[in-house]
C-alpha positions in Angstrom: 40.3 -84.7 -43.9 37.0 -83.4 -42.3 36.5 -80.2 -40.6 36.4 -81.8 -37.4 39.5 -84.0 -37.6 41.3 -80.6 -38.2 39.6 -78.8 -35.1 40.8 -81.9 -32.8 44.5 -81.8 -34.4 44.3 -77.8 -34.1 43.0 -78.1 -30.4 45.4 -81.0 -29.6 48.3 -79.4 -30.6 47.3 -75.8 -29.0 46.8 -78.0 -25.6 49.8 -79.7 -26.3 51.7 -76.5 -26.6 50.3 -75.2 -23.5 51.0 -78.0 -21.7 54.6 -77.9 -22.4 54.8 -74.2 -21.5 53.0 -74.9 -18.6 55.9 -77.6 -17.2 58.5 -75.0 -18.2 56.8 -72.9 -16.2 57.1 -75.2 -13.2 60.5 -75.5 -13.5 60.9 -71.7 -13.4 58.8 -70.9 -10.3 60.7 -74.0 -8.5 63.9 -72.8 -9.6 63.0 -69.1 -7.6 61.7 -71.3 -4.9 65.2 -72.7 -4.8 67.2 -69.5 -5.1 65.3 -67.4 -2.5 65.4 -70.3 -0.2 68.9 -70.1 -0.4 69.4 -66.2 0.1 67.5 -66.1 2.7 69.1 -68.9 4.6 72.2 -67.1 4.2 71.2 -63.9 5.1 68.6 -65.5 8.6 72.2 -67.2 9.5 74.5 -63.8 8.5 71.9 -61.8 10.4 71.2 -64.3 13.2 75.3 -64.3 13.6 75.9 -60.6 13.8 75.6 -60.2 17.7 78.2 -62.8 18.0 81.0 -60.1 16.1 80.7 -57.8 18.6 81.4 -57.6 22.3 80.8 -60.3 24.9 78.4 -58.6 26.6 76.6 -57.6 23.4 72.9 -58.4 24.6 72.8 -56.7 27.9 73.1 -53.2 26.9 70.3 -53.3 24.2 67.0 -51.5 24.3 63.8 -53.1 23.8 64.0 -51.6 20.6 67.0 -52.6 19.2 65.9 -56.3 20.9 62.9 -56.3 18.4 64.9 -54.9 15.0 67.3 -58.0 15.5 64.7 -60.5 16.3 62.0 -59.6 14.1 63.8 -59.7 11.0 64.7 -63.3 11.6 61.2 -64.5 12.4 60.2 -63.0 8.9 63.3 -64.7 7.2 62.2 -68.1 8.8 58.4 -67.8 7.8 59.7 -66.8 4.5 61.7 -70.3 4.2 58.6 -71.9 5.2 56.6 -70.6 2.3 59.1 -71.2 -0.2 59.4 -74.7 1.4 55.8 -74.5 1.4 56.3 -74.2 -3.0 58.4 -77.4 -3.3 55.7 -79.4 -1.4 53.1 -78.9 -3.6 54.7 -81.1 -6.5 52.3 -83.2 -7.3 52.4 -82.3 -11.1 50.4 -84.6 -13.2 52.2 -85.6 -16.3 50.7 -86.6 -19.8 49.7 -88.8 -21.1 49.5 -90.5 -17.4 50.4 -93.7 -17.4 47.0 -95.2 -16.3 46.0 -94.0 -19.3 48.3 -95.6 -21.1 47.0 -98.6 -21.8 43.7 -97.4 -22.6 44.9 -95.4 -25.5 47.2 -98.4 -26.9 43.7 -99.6 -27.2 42.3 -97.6 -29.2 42.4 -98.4 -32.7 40.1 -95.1 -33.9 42.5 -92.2 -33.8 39.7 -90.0 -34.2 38.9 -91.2 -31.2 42.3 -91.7 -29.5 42.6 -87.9 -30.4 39.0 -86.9 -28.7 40.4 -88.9 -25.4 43.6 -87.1 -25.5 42.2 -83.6 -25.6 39.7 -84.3 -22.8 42.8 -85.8 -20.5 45.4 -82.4 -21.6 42.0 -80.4 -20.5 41.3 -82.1 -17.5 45.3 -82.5 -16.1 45.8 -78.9 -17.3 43.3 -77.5 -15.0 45.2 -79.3 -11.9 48.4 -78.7 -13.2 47.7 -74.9 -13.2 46.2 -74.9 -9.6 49.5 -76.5 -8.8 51.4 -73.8 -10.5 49.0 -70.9 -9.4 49.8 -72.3 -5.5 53.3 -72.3 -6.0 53.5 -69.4 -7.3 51.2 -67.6 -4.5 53.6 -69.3 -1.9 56.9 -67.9 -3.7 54.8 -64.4 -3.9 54.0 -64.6 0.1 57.7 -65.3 0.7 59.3 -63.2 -1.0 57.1 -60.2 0.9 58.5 -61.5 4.1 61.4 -61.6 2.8 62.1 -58.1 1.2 60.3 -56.8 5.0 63.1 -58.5 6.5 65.5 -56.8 4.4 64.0 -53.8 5.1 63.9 -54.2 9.1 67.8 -56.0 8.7 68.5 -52.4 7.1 67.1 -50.6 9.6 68.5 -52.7 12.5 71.9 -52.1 10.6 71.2 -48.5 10.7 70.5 -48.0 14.8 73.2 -50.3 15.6 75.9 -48.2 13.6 74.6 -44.6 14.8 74.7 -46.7 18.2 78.1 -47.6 17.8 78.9 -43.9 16.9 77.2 -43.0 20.1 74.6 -40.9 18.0 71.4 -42.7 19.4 
């Protein structure tokens, strides 16, 4: 075997490796997507609920204030389920080899060359494949922001209501 047959079955197989880790990590930041989605459903509907446990005439004897801790923290909860929406939506992860290509390789009687046309396609659908993953990922990052401030504000709207309750503020 030549020295270059070696470089293209060393290069093939590092892309092929990367490639591989690369769809794992898909499956990892859509699985977050998935979870935090979910938590913060629950916690926008818990929160969104909690007037509802109190008195009839809950609303009425708020402050501005207090008004804005319980509605802000939902608005950031439902922004936050739009970016990790935002996550799933951007699935358009290309697969290899693509089956366009398919046939062309089946062609191919020259693995040398089969081998060159391989590398160039895990080269070129890596590059999308990772602005796919680098997207998602930024989405997840910007949701999950809005959703730890809504925690935050949720805790401190918690707070006020309690000492409120107590007849402290």
């Amino acid at each position: 075997m030549s020295d270059t047959d070696d470089n293209n079955n060393f290069v093939y197989e590092l892309l092929k490796e990367d490639f591989y880790n690369e769809y794992n990590r898909l499956g990892i930041l859509e699985g977050k997507a998935s979870n935090l989605l979910a938590v913060s459903g629950i916690i926008l509907t818990f929160q969104g609920g909690l007037p509802l446990l109190s008195q009839n005439n809950y609303f009425s004897n708020w402050s501005i204030f207090h008004f804005i801790l319980y509605i802000l923290p939902l608005i950031l909860y439902a922004i936050s389920i739009i970016f990790f929406l935002k996550a799933f939506s951007t699935s358009d992860y290309n697969y290899i080899p693509d089956t366009e290509k398919i046939e062309l390789y089946e062609s191919k009687n020259d693995k040398k060359e089969l081998k060159f046309l391989l590398i160039e396609h895990y080269k070129k659908e890596f590059e999308k494949n990772n602005n796919i993953l680098e997207n998602k990922g930024k989405n997840i990052d910007h949701g999950v922001y809005l959703f730890i401030g809504g925690i935050l504000l949720t805790l401190i709207y918690l707070s006020c209501t309690i000492l409120n309750i107590q007849g402290i503020i």
